[in-house]
mmCIF entry with sequence, helices, sheets and N, C-alpha, C, O atoms, coordinates in Angstrom:
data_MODEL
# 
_entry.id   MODEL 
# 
_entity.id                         1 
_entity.type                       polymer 
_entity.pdbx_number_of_molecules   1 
# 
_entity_poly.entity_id                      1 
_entity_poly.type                           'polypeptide(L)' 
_entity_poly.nstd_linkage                   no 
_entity_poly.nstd_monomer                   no 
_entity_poly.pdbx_seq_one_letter_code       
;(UNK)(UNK)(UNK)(UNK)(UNK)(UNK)(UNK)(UNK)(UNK)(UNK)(UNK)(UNK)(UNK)(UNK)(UNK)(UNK)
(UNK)(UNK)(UNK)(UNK)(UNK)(UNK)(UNK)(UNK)(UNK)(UNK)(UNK)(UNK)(UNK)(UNK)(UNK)(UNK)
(UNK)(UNK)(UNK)(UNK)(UNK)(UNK)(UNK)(UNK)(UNK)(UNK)(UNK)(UNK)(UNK)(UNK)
;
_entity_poly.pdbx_seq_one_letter_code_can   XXXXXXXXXXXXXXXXXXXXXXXXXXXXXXXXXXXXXXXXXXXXXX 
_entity_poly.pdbx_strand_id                 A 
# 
loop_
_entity_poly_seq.entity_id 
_entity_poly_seq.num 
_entity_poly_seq.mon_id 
_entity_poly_seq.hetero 
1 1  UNK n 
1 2  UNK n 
1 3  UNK n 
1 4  UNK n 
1 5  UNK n 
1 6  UNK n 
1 7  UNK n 
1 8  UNK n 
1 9  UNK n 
1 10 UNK n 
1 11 UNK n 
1 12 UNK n 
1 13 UNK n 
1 14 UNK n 
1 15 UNK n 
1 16 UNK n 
1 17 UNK n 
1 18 UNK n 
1 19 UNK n 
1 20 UNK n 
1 21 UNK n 
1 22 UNK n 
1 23 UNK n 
1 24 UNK n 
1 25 UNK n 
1 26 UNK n 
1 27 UNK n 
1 28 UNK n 
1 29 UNK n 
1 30 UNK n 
1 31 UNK n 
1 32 UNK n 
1 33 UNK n 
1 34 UNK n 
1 35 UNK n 
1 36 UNK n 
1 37 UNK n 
1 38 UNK n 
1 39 UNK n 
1 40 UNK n 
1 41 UNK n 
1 42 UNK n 
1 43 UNK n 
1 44 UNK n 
1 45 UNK n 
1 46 UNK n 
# 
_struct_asym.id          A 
_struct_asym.entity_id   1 
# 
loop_
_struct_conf.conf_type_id 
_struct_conf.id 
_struct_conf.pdbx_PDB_helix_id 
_struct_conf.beg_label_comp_id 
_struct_conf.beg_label_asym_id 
_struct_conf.beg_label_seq_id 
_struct_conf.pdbx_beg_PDB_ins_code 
_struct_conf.end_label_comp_id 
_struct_conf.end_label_asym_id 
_struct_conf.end_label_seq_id 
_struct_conf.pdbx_end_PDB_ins_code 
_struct_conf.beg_auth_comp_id 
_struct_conf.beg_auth_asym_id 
_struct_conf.beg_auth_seq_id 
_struct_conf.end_auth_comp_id 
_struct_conf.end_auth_asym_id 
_struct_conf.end_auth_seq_id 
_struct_conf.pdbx_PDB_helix_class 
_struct_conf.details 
_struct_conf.pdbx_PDB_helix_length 
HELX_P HELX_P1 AA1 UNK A 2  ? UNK A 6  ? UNK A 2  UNK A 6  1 ? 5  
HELX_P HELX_P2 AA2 UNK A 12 ? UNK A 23 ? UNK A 12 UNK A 23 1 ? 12 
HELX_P HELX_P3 AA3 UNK A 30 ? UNK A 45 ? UNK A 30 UNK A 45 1 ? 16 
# 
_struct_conf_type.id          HELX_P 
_struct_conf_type.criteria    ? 
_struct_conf_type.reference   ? 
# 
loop_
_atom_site.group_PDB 
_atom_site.id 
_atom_site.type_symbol 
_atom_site.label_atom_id 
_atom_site.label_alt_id 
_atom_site.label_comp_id 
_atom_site.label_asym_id 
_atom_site.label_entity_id 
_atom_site.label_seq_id 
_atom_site.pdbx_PDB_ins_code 
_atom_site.Cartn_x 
_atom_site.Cartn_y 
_atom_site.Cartn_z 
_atom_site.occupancy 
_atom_site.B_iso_or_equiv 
_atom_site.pdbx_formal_charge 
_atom_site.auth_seq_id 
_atom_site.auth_comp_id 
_atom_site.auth_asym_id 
_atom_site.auth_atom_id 
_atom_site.pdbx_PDB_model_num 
ATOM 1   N N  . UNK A 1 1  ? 0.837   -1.178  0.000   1.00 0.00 ? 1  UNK A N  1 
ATOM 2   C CA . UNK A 1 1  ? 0.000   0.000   0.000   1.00 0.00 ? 1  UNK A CA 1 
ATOM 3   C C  . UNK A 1 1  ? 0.885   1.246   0.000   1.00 0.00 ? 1  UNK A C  1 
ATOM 4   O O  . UNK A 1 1  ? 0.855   2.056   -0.927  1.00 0.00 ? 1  UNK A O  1 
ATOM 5   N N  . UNK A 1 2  ? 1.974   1.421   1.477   1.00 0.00 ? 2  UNK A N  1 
ATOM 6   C CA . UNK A 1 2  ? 3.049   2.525   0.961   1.00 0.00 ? 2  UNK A CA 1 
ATOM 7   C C  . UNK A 1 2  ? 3.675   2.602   -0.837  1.00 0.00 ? 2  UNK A C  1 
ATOM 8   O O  . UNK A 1 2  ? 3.918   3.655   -1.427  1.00 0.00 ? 2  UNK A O  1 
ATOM 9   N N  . UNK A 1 3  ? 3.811   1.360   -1.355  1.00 0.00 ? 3  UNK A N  1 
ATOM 10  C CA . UNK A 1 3  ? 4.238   1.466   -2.444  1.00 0.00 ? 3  UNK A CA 1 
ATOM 11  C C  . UNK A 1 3  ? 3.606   2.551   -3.480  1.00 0.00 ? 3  UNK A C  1 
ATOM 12  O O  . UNK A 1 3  ? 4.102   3.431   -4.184  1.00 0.00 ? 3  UNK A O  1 
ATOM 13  N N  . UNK A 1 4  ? 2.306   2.092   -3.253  1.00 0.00 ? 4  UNK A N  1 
ATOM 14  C CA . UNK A 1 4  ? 1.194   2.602   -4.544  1.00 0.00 ? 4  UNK A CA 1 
ATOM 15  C C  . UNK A 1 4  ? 1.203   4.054   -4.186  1.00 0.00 ? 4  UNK A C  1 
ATOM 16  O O  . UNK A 1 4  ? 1.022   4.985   -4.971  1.00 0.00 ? 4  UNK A O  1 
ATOM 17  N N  . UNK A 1 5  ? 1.394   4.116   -3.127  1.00 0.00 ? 5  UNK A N  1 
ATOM 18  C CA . UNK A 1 5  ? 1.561   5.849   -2.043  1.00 0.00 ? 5  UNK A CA 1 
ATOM 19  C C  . UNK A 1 5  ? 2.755   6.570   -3.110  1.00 0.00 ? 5  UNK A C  1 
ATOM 20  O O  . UNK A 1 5  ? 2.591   7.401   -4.003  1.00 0.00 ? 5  UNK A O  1 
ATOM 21  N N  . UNK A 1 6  ? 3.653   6.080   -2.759  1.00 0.00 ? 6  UNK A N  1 
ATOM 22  C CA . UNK A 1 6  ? 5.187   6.163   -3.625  1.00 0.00 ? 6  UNK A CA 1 
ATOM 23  C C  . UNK A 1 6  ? 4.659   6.336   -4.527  1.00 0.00 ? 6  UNK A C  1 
ATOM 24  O O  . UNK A 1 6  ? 4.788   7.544   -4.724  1.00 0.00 ? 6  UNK A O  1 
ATOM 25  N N  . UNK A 1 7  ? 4.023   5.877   -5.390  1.00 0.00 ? 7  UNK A N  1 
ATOM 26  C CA . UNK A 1 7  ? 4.311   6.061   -7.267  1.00 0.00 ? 7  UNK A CA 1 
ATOM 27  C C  . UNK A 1 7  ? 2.921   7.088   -7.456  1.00 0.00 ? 7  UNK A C  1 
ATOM 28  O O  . UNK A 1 7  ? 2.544   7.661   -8.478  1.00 0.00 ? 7  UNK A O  1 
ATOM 29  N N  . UNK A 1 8  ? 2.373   7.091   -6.212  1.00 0.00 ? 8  UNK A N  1 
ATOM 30  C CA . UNK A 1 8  ? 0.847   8.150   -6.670  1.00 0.00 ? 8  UNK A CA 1 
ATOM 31  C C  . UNK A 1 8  ? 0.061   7.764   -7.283  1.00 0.00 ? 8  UNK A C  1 
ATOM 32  O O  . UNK A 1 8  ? -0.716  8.388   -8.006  1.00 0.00 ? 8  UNK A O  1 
ATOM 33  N N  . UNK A 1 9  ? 0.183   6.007   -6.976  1.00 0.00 ? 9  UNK A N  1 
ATOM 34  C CA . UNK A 1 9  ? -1.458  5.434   -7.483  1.00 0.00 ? 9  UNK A CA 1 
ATOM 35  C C  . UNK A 1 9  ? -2.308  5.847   -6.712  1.00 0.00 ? 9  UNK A C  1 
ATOM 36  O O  . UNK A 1 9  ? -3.288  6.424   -7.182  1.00 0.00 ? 9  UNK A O  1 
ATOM 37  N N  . UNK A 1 10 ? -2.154  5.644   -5.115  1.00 0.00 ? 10 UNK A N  1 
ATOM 38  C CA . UNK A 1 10 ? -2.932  6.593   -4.317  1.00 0.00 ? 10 UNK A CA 1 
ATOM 39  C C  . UNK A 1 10 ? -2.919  7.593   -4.280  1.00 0.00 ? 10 UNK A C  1 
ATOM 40  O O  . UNK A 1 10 ? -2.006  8.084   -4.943  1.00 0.00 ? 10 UNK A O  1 
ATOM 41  N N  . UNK A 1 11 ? -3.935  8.701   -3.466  1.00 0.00 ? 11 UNK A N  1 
ATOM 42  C CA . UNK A 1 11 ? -3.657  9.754   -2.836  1.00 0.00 ? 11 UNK A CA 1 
ATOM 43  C C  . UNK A 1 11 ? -3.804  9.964   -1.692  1.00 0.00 ? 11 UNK A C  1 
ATOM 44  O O  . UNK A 1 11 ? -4.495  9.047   -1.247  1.00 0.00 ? 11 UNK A O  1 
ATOM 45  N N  . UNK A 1 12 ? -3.466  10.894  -0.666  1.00 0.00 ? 12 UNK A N  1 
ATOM 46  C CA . UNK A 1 12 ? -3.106  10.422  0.717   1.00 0.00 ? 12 UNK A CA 1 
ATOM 47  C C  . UNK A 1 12 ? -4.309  10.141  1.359   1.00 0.00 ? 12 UNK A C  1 
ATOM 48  O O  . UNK A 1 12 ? -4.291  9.183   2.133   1.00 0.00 ? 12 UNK A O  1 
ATOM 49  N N  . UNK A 1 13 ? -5.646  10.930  1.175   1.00 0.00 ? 13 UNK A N  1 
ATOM 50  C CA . UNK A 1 13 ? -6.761  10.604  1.578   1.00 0.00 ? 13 UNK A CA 1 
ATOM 51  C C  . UNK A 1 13 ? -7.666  9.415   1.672   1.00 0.00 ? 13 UNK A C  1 
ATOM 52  O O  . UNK A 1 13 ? -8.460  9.095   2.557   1.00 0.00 ? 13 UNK A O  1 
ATOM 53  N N  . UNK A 1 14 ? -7.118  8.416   -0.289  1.00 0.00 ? 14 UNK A N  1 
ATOM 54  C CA . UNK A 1 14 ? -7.231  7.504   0.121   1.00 0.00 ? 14 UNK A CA 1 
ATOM 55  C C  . UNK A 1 14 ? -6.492  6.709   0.852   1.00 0.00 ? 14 UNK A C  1 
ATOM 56  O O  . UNK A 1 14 ? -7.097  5.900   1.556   1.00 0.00 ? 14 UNK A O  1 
ATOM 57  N N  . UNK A 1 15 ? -5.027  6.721   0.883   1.00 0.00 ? 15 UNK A N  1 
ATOM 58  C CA . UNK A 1 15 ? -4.230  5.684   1.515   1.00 0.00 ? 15 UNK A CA 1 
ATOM 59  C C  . UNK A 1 15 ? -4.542  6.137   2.928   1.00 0.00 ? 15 UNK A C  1 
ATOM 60  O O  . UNK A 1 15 ? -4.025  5.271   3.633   1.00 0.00 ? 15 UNK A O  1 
ATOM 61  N N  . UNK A 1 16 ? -5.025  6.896   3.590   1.00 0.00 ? 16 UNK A N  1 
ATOM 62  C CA . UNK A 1 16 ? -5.631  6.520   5.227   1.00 0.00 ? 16 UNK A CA 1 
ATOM 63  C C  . UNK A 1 16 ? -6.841  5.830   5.317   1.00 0.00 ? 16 UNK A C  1 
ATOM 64  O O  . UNK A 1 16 ? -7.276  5.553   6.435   1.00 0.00 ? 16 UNK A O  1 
ATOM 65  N N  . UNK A 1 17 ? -7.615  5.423   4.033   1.00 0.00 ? 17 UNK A N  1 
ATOM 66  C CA . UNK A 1 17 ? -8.683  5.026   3.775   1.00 0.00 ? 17 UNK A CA 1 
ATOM 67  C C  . UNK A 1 17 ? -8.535  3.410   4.314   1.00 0.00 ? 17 UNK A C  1 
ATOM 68  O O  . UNK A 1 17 ? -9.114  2.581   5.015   1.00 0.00 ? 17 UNK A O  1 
ATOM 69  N N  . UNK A 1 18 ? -7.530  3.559   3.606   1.00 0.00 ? 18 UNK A N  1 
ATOM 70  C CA . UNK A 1 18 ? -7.007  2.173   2.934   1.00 0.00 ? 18 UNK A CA 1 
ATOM 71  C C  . UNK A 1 18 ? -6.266  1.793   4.421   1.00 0.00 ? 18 UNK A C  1 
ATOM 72  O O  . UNK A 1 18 ? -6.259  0.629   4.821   1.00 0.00 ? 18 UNK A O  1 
ATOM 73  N N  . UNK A 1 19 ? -5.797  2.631   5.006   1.00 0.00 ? 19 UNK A N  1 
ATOM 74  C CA . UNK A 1 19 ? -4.867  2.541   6.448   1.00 0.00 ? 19 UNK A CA 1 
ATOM 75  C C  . UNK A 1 19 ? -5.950  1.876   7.322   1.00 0.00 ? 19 UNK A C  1 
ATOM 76  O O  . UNK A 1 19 ? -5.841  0.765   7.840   1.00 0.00 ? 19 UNK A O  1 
ATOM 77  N N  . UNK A 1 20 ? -7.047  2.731   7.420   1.00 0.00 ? 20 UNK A N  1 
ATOM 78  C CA . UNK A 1 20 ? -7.776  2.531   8.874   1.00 0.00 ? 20 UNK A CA 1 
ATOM 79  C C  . UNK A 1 20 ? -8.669  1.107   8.433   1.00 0.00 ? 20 UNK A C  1 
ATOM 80  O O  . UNK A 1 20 ? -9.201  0.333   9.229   1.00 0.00 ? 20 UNK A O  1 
ATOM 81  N N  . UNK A 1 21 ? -8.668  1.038   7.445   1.00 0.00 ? 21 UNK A N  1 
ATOM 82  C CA . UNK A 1 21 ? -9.214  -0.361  6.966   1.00 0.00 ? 21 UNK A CA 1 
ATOM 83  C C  . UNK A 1 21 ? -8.550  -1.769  7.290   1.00 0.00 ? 21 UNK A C  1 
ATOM 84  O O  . UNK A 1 21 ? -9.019  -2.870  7.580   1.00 0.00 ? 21 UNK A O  1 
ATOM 85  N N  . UNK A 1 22 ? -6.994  -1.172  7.085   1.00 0.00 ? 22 UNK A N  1 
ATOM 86  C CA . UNK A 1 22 ? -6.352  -2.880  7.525   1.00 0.00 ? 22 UNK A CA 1 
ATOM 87  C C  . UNK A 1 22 ? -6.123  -2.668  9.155   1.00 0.00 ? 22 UNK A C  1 
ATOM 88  O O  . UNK A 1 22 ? -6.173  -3.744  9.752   1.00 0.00 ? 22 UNK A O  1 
ATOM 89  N N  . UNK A 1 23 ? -5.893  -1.562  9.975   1.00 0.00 ? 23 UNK A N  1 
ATOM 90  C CA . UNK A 1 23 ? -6.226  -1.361  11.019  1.00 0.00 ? 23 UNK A CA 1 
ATOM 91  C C  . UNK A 1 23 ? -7.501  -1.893  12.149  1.00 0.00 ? 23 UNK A C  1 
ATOM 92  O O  . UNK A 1 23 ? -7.503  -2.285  13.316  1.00 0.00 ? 23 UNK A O  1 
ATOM 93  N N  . UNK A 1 24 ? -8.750  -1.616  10.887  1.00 0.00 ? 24 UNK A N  1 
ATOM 94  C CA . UNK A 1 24 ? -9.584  -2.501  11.764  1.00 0.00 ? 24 UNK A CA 1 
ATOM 95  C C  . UNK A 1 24 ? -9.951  -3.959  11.408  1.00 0.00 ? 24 UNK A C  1 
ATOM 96  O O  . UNK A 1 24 ? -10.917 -4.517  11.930  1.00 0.00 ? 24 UNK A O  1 
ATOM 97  N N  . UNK A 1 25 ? -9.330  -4.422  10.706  1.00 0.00 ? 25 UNK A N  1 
ATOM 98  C CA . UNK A 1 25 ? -9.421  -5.658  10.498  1.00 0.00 ? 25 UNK A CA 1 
ATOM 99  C C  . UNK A 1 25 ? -10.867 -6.441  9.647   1.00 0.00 ? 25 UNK A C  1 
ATOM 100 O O  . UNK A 1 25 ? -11.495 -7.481  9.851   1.00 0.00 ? 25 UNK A O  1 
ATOM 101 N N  . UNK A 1 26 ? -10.998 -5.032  8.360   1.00 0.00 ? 26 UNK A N  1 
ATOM 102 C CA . UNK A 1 26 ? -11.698 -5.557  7.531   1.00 0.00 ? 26 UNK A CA 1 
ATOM 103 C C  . UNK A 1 26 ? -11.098 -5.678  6.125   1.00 0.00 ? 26 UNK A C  1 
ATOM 104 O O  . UNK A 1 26 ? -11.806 -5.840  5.132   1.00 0.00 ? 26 UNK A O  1 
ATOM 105 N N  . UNK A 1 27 ? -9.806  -5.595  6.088   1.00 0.00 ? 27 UNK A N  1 
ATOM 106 C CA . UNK A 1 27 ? -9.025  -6.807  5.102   1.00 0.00 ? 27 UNK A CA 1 
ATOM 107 C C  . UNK A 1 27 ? -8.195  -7.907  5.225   1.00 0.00 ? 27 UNK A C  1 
ATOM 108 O O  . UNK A 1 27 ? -7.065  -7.962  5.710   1.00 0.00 ? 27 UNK A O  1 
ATOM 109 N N  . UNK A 1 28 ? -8.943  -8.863  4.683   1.00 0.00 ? 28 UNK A N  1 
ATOM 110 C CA . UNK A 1 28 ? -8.453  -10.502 4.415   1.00 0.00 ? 28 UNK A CA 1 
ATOM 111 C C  . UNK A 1 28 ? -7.264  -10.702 4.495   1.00 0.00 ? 28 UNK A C  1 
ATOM 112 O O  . UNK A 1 28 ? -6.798  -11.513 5.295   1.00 0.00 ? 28 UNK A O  1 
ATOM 113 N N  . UNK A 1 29 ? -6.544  -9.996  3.675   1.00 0.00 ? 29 UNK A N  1 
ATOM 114 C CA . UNK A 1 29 ? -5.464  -10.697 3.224   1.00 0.00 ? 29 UNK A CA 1 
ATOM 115 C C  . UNK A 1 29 ? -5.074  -9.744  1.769   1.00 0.00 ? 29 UNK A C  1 
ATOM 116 O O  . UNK A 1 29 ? -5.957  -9.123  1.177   1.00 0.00 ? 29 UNK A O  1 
ATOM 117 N N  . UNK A 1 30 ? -3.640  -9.744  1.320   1.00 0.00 ? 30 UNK A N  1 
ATOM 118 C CA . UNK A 1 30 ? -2.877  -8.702  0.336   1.00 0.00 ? 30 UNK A CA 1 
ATOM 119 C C  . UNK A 1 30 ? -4.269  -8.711  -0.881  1.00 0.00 ? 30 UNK A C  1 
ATOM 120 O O  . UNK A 1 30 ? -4.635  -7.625  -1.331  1.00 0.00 ? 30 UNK A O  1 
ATOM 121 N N  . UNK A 1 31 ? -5.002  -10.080 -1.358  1.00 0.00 ? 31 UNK A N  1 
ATOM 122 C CA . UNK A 1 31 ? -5.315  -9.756  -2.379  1.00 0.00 ? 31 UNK A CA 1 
ATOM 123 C C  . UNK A 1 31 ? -6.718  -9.446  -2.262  1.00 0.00 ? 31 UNK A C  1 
ATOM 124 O O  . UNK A 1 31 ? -7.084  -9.541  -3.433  1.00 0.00 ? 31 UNK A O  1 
ATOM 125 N N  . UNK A 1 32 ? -7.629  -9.166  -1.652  1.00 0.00 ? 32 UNK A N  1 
ATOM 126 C CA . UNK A 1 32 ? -8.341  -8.572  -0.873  1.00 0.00 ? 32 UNK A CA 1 
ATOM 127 C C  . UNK A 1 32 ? -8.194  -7.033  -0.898  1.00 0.00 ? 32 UNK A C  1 
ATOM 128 O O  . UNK A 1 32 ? -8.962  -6.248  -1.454  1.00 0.00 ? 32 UNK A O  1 
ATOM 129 N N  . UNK A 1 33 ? -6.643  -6.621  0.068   1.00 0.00 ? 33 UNK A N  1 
ATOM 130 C CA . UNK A 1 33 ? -6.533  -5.297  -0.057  1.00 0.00 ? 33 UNK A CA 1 
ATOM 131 C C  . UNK A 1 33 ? -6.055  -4.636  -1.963  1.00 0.00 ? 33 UNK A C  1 
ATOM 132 O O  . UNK A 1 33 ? -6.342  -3.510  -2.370  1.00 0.00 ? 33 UNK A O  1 
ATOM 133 N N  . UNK A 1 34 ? -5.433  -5.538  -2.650  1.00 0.00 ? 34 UNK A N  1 
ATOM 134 C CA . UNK A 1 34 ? -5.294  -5.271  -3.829  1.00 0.00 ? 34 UNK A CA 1 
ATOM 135 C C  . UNK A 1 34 ? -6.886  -5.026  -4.740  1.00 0.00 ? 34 UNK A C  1 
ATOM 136 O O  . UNK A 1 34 ? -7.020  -4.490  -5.840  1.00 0.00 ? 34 UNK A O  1 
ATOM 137 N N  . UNK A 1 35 ? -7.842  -5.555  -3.947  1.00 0.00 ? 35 UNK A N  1 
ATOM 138 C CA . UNK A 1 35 ? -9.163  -5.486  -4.529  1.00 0.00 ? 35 UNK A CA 1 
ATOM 139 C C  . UNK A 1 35 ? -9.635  -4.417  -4.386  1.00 0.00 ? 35 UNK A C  1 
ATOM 140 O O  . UNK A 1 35 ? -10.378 -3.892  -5.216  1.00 0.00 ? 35 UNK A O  1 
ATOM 141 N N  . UNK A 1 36 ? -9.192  -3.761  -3.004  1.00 0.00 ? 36 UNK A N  1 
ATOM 142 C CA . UNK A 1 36 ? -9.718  -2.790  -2.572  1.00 0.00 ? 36 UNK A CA 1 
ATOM 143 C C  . UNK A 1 36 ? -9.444  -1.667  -3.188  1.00 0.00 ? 36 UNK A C  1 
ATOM 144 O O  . UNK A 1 36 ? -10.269 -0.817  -3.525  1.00 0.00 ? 36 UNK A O  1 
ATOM 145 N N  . UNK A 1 37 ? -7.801  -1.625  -3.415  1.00 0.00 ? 37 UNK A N  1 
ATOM 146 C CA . UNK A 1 37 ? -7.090  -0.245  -4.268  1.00 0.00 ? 37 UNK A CA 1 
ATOM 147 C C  . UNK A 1 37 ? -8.174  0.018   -5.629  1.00 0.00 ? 37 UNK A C  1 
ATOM 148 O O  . UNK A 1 37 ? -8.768  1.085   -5.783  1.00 0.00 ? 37 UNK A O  1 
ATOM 149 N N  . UNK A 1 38 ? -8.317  -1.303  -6.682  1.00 0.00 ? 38 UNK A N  1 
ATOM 150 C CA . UNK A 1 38 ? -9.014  -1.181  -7.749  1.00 0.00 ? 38 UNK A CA 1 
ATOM 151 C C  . UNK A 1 38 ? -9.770  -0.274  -7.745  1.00 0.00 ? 38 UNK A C  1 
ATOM 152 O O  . UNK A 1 38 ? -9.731  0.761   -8.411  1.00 0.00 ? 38 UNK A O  1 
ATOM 153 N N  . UNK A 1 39 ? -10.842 -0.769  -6.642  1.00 0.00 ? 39 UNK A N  1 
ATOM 154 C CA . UNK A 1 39 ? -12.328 -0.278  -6.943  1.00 0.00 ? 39 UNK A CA 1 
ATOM 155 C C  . UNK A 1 39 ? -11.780 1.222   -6.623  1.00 0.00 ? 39 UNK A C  1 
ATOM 156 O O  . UNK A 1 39 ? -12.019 2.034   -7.516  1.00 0.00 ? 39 UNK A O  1 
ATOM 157 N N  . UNK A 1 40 ? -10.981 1.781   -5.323  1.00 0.00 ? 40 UNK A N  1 
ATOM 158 C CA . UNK A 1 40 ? -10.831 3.173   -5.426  1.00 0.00 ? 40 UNK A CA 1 
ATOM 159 C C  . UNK A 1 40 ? -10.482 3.712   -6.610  1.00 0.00 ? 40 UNK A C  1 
ATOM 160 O O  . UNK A 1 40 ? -11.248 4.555   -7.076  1.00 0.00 ? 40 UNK A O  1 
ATOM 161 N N  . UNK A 1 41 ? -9.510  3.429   -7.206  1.00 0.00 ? 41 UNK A N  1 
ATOM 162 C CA . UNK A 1 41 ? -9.214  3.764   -8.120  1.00 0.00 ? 41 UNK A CA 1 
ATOM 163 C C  . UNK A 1 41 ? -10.266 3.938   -9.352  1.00 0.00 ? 41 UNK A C  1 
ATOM 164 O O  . UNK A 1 41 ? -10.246 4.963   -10.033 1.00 0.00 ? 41 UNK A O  1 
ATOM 165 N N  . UNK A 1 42 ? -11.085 2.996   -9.572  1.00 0.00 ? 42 UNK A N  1 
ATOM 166 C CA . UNK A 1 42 ? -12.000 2.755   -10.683 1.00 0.00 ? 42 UNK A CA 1 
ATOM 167 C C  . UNK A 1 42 ? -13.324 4.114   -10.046 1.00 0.00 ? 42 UNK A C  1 
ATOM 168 O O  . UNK A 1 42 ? -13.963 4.823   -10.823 1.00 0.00 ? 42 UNK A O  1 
ATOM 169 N N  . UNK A 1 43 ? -13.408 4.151   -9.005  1.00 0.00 ? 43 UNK A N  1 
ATOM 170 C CA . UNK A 1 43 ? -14.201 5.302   -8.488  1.00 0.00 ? 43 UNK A CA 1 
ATOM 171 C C  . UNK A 1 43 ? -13.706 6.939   -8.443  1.00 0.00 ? 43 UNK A C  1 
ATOM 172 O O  . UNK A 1 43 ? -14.336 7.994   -8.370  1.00 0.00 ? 43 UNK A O  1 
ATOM 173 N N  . UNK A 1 44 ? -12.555 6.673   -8.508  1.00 0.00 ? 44 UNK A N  1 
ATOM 174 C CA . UNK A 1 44 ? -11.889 8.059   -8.984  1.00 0.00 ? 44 UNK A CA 1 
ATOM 175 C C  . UNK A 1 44 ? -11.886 8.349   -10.502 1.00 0.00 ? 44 UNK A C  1 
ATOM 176 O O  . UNK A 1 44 ? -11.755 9.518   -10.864 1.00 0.00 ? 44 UNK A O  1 
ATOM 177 N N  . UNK A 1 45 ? -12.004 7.494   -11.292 1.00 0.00 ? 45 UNK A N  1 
ATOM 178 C CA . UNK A 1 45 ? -12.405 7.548   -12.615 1.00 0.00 ? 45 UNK A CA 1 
ATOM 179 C C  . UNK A 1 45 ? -13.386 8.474   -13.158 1.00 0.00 ? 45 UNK A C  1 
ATOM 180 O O  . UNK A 1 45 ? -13.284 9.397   -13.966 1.00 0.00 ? 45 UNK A O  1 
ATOM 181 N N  . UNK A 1 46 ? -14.967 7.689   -12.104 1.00 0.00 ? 46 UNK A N  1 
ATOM 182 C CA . UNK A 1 46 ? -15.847 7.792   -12.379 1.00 0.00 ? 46 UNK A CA 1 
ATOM 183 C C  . UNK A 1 46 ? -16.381 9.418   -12.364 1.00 0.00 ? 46 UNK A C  1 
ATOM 184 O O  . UNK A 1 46 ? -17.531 9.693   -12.707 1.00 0.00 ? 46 UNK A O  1 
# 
């Protein structure tokens, strides 16, 4: 997740999104949270 931070797939608003999410323990597991980046991303599209 820092990575995608790094290259500015995220933006910081989402990556605390994305923070307080694996924090509370509503992601699975990496590909799960890789699911998760998508859809932000695909919603920033929109």
């Amino acid at each position: 997740m820092k990575i995608a931070k790094d290259r500015k797939d995220l933006t910081n608003p989402e990556f605390w999104v994305l923070y307080k999410r694996v924090g509370g323990n509503t992601v699975r597991n990496k590909a799960h949270l890789r699911t998760l980046m998508d859809e932000i991303r695909e919603k920033r599209k929109d």
